[in-house]
N, C-alpha and C positions, 0 to 999 in steps of 0.2 A: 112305381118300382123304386127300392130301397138302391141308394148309391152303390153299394157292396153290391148288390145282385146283378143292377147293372153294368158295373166294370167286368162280374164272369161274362155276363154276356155278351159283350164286345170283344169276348178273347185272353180276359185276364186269369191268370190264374188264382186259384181260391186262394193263395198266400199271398199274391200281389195286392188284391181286392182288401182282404183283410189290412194287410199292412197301409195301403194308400185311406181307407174308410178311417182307420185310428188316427191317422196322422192329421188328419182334415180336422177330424170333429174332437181332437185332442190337443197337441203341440199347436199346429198351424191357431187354432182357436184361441188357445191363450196366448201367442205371441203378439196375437190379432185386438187381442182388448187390452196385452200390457202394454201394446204399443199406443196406446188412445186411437185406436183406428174405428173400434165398434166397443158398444157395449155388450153388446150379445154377440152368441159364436157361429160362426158361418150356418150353421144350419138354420136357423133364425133369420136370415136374412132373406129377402123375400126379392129383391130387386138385382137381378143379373147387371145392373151397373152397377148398384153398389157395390158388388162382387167384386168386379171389372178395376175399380177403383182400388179396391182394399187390397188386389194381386199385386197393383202395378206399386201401391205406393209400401209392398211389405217386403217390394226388390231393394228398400235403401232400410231396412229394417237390422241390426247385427246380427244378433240370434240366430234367425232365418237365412243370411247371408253363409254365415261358418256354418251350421248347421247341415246347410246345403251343399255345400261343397263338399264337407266332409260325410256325406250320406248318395256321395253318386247322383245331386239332383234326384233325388227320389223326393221333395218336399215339393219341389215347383213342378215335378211330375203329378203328384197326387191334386196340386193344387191346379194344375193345369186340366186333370181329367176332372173333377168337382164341378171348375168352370164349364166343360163340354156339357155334362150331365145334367147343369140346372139351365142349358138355353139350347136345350133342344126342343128342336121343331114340334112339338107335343099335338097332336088333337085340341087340347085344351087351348094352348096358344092360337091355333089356327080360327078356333070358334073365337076368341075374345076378339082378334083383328077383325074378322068377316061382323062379329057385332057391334062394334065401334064403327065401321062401316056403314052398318045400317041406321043407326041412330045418330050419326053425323044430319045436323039438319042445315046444314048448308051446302048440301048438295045436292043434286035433284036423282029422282028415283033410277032413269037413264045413267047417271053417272054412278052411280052406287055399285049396279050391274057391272059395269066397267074395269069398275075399280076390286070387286070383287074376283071378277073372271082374272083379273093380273095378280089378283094376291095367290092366288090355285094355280100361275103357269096357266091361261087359258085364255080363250077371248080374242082379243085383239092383239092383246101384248106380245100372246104367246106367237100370234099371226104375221105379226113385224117382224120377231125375231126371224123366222121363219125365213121372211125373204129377206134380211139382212144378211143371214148366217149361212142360210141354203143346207147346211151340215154342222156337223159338231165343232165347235170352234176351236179344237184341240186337235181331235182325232182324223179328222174329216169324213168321219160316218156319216153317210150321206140317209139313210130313213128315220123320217123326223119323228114317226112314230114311235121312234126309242128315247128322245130326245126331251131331255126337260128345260124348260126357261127358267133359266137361272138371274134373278138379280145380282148385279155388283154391290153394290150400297145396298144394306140390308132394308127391306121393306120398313123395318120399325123407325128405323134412322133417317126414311126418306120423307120429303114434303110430299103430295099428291102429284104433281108434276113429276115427279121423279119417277115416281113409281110406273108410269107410265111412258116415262121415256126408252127407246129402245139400246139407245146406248150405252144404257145401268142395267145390261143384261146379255149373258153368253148364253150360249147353246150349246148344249151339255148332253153325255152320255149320262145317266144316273149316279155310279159310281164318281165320279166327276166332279160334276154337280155336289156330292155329298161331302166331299172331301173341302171342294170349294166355301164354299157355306160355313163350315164347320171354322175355317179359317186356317187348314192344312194345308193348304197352297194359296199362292195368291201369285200377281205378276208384275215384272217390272215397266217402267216406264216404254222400253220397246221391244216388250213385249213375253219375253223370256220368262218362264216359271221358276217360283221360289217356291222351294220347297222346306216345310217346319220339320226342324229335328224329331219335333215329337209324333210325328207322324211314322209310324208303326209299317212292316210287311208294307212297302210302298209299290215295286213288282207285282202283287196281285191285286193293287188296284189299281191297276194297269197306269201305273205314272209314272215318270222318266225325269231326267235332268235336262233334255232334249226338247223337252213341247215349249210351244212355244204358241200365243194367238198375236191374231193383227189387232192391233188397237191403233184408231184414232183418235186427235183431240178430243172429240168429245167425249171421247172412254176415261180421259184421264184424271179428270175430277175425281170420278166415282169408284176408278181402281185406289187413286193414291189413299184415297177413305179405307177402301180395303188394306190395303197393306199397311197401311198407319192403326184402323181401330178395330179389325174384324184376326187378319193373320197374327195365327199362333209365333211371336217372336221366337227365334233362333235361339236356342240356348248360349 
């Protein structure tokens, strides 16, 4: 799906869509190569780090500084939504990890299983969370069958150990869960939700200033990760 088609469909309007699309694959583009940041223009870029990269280091950029300011943040908006739209959770992505999985030859067929069931919320992992969490780790909706396993430290970012550890992983309503992810919330050291400006209608996906989860030590590795390389910074 075309970036402009997908920002209508998350709610934007055909003006905003239009407006953030130009901006990305125009302005933001060239300030981006006269800055020696890339040769080619974001849509060429193939590597959601290198993305990640090229956002954070075009925050000490002028151009894009004044620009910004004086446009109501609508450029680290556009550039903010770009970034959502090229590391989303896709099919495609999901099949690459699950086949990197399988053609890892250092791990035995038993663990592949494993490892695979934890990359899908399933298996064992999702079984730990389970009786760690007993409920939603937010809400306290207590039927798990609504309930997704949610990793802290993104799958891609983790060693194999990690991935399977249960304390790089809440219990999540779906909504949740997807805001989580996404890097629209994240939490403090004890335990308190931060909430990203850029996060949109936050009331109807049921999130408050109020939630709050229990973390301990061993959470805290994997949130500070969060909060440092996954949540959408405060404006």
């Amino acid at each position: 799906m075309m970036f402009e088609n997908w920002l209508i469909d998350i709610g934007k309007s055909p003006r905003t869509a239009g407006s953030y699309s130009r901006a990305v694959f125009g302005v933001i583009s060239d300030w981006t190569k006269a800055a020696g940041l890339s040769t080619v223009g974001l849509k060429d870029i193939q590597s959601a780090e290198q993305l990640s990269a090229i956002a954070a280091a075009l925050e000490q950029v002028d151009i894009y500084i004044d620009r910004n300011q004086h446009g109501n943040n609508m450029y680290s908006c556009a550039l903010k939504a770009y970034m959502e739209y090229r590391r989303r959770d896709t099919p495609e992505e999901l099949e690459q990890d699950v086949g990197d999985i399988i053609a890892d030859e250092g791990i035995s067929a038993t663990e592949k299983t494993t490892y695979i069931s934890a990359r899908v919320g399933q298996g064992k992992y999702r079984h730990d969370l389970i009786g760690y969490w007993e409920r939603c780790a937010l809400t306290g909706f207590a039927d798990v069958r609504f309930l997704v396993a949610s990793h802290i430290k993104p799958w891609r970012k983790s060693d194999n150990k990690e991935r399977l550890d249960p304390y790089n992983g809440l219990l999540l309503l779906p909504n949740l869960d997807k805001v989580f992810d996404l890097g629209f919330i994240t939490f403090a050291e004890e335990g308190k939700i931060i909430i990203s400006d850029y996060l949109e209608e936050v009331d109807k996906l049921g999130v408050n200033c109020e939630m709050r989860v229990r973390l301990e030590d061993n959470h805290q590795g994997y949130m500070r990760f969060h909060r440092e390389g996954v949540f959408e910074k405060n404006i």
